[in-house]
KOLTIZA-138888 format. One line per 5 residues: number of its first residue (from 1); their letters; for each residue x, y, z of C-alpha. Coordinates in steps of 0.1 Angstrom, whole numbers, plus 5000, padded with zeros to 4 digits. Example, Ala and Ser with C-alpha at 12.3 -4.5 7.8 and 13.67 -1.06 7.14 Angstrom:
2
1 = as = 5123 4955 5078  5137 4989 5071 $
//
This chain:
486
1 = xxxxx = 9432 3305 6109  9402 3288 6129  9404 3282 6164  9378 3255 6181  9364 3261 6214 $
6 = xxxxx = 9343 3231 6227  9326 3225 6261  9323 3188 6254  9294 3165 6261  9290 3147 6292 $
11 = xxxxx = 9256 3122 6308  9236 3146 6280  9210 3117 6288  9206 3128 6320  9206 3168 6313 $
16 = xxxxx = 9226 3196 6313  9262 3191 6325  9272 3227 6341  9309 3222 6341  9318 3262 6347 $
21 = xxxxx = 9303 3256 6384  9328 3258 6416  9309 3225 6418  9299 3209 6385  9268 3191 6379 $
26 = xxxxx = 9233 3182 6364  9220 3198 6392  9188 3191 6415  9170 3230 6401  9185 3226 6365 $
31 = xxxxx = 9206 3250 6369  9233 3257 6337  9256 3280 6335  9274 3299 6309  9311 3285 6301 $
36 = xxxxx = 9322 3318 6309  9363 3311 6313  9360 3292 6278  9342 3321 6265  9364 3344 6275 $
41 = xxxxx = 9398 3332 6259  9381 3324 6227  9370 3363 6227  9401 3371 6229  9415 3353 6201 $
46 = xxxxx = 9383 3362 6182  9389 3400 6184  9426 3392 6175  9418 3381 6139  9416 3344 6143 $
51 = xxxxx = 9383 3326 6129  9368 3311 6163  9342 3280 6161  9322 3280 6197  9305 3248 6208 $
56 = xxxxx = 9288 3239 6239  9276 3209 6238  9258 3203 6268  9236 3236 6264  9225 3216 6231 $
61 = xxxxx = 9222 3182 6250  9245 3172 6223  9262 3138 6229  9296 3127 6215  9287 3117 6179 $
66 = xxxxx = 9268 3145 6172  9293 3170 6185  9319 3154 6164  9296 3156 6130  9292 3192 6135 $
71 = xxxxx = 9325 3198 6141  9335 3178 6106  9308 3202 6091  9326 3232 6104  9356 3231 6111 $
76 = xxxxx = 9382 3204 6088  9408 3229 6084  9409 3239 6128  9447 3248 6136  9439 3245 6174 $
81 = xxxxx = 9410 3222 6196  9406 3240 6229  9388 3214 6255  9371 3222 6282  9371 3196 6315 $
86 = xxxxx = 9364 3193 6348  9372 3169 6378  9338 3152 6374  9341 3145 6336  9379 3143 6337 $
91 = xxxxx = 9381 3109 6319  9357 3118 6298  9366 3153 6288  9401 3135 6272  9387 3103 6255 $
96 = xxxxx = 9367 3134 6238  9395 3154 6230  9419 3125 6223  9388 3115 6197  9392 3149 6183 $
101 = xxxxx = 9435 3145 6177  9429 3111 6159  9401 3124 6137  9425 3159 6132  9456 3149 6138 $
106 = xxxxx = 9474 3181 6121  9457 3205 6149  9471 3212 6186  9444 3195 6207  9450 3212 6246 $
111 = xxxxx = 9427 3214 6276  9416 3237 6296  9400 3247 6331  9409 3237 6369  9416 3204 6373 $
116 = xxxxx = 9439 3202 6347  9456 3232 6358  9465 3215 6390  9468 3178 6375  9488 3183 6344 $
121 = xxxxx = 9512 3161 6344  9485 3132 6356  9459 3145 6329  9491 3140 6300  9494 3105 6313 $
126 = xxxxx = 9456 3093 6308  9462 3095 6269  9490 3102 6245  9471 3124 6222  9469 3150 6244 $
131 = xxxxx = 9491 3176 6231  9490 3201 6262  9474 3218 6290  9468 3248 6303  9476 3262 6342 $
136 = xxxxx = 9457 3289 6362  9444 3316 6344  9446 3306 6306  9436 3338 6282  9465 3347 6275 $
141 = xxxxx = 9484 3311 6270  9457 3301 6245  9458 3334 6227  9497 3330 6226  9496 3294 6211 $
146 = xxxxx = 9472 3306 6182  9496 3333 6175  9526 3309 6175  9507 3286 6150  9494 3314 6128 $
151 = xxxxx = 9534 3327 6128  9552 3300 6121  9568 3296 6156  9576 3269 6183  9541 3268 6203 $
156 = xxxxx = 9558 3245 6229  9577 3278 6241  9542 3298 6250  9543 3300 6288  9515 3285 6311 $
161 = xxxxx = 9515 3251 6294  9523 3215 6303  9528 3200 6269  9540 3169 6254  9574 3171 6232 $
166 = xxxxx = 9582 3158 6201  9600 3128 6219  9569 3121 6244  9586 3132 6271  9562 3155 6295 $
171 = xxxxx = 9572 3195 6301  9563 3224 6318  9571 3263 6306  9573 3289 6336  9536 3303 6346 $
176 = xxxxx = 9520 3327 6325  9515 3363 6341  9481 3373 6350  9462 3397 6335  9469 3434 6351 $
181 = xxxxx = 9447 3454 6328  9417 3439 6336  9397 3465 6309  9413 3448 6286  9394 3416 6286 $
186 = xxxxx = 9368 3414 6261  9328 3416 6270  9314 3381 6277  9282 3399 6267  9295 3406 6233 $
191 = xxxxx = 9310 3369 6227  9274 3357 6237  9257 3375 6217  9272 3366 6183  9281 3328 6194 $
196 = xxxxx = 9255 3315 6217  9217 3317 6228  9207 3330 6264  9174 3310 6268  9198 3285 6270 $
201 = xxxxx = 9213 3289 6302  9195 3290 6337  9205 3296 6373  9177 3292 6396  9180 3325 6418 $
206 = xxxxx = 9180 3345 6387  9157 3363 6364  9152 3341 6336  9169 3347 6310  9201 3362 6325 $
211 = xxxxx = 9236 3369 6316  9269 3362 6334  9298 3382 6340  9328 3390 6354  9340 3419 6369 $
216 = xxxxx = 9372 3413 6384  9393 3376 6387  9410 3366 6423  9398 3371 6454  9416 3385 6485 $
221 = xxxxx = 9404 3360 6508  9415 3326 6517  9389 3300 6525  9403 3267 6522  9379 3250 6496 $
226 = xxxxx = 9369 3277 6474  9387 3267 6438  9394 3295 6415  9415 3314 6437  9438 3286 6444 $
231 = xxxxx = 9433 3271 6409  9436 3294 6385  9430 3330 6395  9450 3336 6429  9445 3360 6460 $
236 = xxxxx = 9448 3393 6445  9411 3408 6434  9422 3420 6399  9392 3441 6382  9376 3461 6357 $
241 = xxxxx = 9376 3500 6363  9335 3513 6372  9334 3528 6339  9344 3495 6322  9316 3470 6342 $
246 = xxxxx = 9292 3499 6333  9296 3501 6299  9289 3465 6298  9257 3467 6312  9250 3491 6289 $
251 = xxxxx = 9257 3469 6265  9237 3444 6275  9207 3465 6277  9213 3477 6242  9216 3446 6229 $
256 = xxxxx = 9195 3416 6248  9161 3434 6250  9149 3404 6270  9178 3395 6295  9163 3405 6325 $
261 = xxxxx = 9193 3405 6351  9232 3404 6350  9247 3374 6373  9283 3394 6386  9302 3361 6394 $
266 = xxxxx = 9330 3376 6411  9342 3357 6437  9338 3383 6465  9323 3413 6443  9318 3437 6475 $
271 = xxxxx = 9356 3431 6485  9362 3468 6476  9335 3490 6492  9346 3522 6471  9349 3505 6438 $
276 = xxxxx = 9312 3489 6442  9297 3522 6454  9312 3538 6420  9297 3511 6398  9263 3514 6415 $
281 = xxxxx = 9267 3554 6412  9271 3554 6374  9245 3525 6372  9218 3555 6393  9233 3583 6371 $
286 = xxxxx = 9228 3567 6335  9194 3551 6343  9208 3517 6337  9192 3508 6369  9157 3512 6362 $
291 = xxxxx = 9162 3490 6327  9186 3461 6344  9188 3440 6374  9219 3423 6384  9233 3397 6416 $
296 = xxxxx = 9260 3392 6432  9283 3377 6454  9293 3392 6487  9303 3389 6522  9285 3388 6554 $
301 = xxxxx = 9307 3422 6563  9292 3443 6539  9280 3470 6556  9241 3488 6550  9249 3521 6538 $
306 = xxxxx = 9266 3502 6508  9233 3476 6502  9212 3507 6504  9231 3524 6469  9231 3486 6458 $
311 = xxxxx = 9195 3482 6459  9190 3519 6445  9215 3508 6414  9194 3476 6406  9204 3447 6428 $
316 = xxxxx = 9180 3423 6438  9199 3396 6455  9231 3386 6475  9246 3358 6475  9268 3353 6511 $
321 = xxxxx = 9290 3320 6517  9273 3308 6557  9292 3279 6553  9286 3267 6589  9271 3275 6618 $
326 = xxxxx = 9301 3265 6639  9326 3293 6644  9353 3268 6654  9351 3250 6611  9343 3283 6601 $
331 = xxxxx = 9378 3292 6621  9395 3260 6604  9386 3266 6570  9398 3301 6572  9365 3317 6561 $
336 = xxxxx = 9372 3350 6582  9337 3353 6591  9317 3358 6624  9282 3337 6630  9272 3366 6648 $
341 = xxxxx = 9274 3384 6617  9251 3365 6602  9214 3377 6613  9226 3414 6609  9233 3410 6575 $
346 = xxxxx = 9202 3394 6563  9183 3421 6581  9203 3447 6567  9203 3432 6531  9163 3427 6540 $
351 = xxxxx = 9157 3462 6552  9174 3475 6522  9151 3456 6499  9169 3425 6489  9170 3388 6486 $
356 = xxxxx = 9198 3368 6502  9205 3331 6486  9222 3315 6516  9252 3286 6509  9259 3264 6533 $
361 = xxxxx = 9287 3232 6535  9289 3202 6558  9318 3180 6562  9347 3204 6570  9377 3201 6595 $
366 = xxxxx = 9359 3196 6625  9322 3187 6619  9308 3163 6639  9269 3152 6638  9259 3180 6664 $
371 = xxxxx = 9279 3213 6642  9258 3197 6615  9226 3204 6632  9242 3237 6642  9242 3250 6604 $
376 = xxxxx = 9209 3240 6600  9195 3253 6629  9209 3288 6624  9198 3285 6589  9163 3281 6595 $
381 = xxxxx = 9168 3311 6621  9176 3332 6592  9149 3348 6573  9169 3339 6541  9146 3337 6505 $
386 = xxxxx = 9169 3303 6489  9196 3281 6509  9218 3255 6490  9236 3226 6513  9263 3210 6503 $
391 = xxxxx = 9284 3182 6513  9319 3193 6512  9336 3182 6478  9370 3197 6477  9387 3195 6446 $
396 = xxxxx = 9423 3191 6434  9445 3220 6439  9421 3231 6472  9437 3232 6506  9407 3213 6513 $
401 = xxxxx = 9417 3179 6492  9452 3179 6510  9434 3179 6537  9410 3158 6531  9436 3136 6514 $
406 = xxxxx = 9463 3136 6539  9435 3123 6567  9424 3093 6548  9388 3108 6539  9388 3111 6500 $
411 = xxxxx = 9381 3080 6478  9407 3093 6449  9379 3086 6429  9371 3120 6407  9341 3100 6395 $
416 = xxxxx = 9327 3095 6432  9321 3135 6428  9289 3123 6407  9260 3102 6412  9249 3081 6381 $
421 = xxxxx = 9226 3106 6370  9250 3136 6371  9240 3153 6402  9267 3161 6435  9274 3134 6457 $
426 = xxxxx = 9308 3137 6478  9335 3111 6476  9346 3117 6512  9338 3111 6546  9344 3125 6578 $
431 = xxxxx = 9355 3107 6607  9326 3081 6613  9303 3105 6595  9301 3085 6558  9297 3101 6526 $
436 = xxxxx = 9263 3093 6522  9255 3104 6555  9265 3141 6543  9245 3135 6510  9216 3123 6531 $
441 = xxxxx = 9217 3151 6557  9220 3181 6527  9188 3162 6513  9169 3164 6545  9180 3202 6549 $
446 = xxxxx = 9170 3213 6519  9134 3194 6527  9130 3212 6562  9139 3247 6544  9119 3250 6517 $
451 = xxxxx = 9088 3230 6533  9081 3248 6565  9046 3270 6558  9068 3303 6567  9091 3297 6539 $
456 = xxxxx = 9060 3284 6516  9041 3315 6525  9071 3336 6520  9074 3329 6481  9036 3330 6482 $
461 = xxxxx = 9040 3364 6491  9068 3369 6467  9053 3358 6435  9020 3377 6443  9043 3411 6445 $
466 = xxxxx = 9068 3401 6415  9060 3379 6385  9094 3376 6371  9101 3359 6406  9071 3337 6407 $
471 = xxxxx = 9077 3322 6367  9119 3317 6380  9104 3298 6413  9081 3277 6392  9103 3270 6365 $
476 = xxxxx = 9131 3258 6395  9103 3241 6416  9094 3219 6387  9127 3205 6384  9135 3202 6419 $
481 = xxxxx = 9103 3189 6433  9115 3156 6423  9138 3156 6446  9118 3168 6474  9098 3142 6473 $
486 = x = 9128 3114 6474 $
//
């Protein structure tokens, strides 16, 4: 029985739509991500039997029509459409799958991913060929609907969906657990390597090419915007045992001979201090480290001792969440964090031989103009080797929409989280502080970062000593210089 899997197209004129970002966009550096949540569901139902068809369209820069001829060329007899969507692409994302149902209309045709997990209902109302959706963490539900279908049995009873009954009435089943035995899930790495090409894919504080992983789903902290926790994967940091992530990497280096660095995208992968100290021993003690570099994300608590083994085990960069430089919105968005903490830990991550890739939001609960200035101020005090600034776009299912939503400051439109073009723009505003004030300020940031002659000296300097780093800043700056310039 086959099983589609499709990250549909969406503004391929303008580039590569990178849906599986916590914010997704054509982005400013080009950077594309893997469709790593899609990849892993259809992993599972691969290594359960089931004939699997994998298509992402956007790495191809496919558009609509010539997504849908390849999919007549491979895949007439599907059982099962699995759609990937976004807030963004939304309305998109089900005229394409709805497309899909009238051309097929003996398969289940059901969508996946965060906003629909938090919009059901609304997402079943845009188009009555929807068959269903998924909510939260959705392996196991699409894994349990192919099994229905292949025995014979009611796939409307398969907990975790929203679905649409036989007498067009709208439903939900009970939530479907989440997934305890995290060594259980099947290696992205694997999937990858029999379904997609990594040239493909490009995040621009990586080691071109690069592979993306996960170690662990949920994350034990609560910070009011950030979306997979509250969307789909919860608070509790569920993960693979040391022995499992490392025999991953070994994979990897067995099998990509020119992947030069593993991108952990763990929410908070230093959450658990003994559990990364184990990964990074076995990494030391099988010589995985002098064959594979990897990055991750982490908090501004992690301590020095545990960097040091980090470096020693192959990481080259962190990647902590600033956010601000106020401590009163880093207090109201419940980030847990200390601005004081800040400078330590870039010297520490520094001292122990790595990069830091700062992130920074404006437009939380409490910025004003002057807070604003604050963030940027302390990040140009911070010796930090690539910043991003964003404008705050929270996202259904976020404490930061109901927020944002109960004060009047969101447009409801999910297209205003686009420009034309595909890139980030923010469909709130803050007080008297406009949208395109936010969007004009991250803009101006981003230009008084990278254009200072420390900071241009500084990747000087970089790419003399490295030239993996130099070809990944090049191959960014190309794409981003553009907007520099505007």
């Amino acid at each position: 029985m086959k099983i589609v899997f499709i990250n549909p197209p969406f503004k391929e004129e303008y580039g590569k739509f990178s849906r599986e970002q916590r914010s997704p966009a054509i982005t400013k550096s080009g950077c594309f991500y893997y469709p790593l949540w899609l990849i892993y569901a259809a992993a599972r139902v691969e290594r359960d039997g089931f004939e699997v068809v994998f298509m992402d369209a956007p790495a191809k820069l496919l558009g609509r029509d010539a997504c849908l001829d390849r999919i007549n060329r491979t895949s007439q007899d599907a059982s099962m459409f699995v759609v990937d969507t976004t807030t963004p692409s939304i309305y998109s994302d089900v005229e394409f799958a709805a497309g899909l149902k009238e051309q097929f209309p003996n398969a289940i045709v059901v969508l996946v991913g965060t906003h629909v997990s938090t919009k059901p209902e609304e997402t079943l109302g845009l188009n009555r060929q929807i068959d269903a959706v998924t909510r939260k963490e959705y392996d196991l539900t699409v894994h349990e609907i192919a099994c229905a279908l292949r025995d014979g049995k009611d796939w409307r009873s398969v907990k975790g969906i929203t679905y649409r009954d036989t007498d067009e009435t709208i439903k939900s089943n009970e939530d479907m657990p989440y997934i305890e035995y995290m060594d259980d899930v099947p290696f992205a790495s694997e999937f990858i390597r029999k379904h997609l090409d990594v040239e493909d894919y490009f995040i621009s504080i990586a080691t071109f090419p690069e592979i993306q992983i996960f170690t662990g789903r949920g994350c034990p902290f609560f910070c009011n915007f950030c979306l997979y926790p509250q969307t789909m994967h919860g608070h509790k940091y569920r993960f693979r045992s040391p022995q499992n992530v490392v025999e991953e990497f070994q994979y990897i280096v067995d099998h990509f001979p020119n992947v030069k660095e593993v991108v952990i995208e763990d929410d908070t992968f230093t959450a658990d201090k003994s559990r990364v100290q184990a990964i990074c021993q076995l990494l030391i003690n099988k010589g995985i480290n002098k064959k594979l570099r990897w990055m991750c994300n982490a908090r501004v608590t992690l301590d020095f001792e545990t960097m040091v083994i980090m470096k020693k085990a192959g990481c080259r960069l962190l990647l902590p969440g600033f956010e601000s430089g106020s401590q009163e919105i880093l207090n109201n968005i419940r980030k847990g964090t200390k601005v004081e903490q800040y400078k330590p830990f870039v010297d520490h991550a520094r001292k122990a031989g790595m990069q830091v890739h700062g992130c920074f939001i404006v437009g939380n609960k409490g910025e004003t103009r002057e807070t604003m200035q604050e963030t940027l101020r302390v990040a140009l005090t911070l010796k930090l080797d690539t910043v991003q600034f964003y404008p705050l776009m929270p996202y259904p299912g976020t404490e930061a929409y109901d927020w944002a939503v109960a004060q009047g400051y969101l447009s409801g439109k999910y297209t205003d989280y686009l420009q034309e073009d595909g890139n980030h723009n923010t469909s709130m505003h803050i007080g008297d502080i406009s949208a395109q004030e936010l969007v004009e300020f991250c803009n101006m940031a981003r230009r008084k970062f990278y254009l200072r002659p420390w900071y241009i000296g500084h990747r000087i300097w970089m790419g003399i000593h490295s030239f993996d780093d130099l070809k990944r800043a090049l191959k960014s700056f190309i794409r981003f210089k553009d907007y520099l310039k505007k």
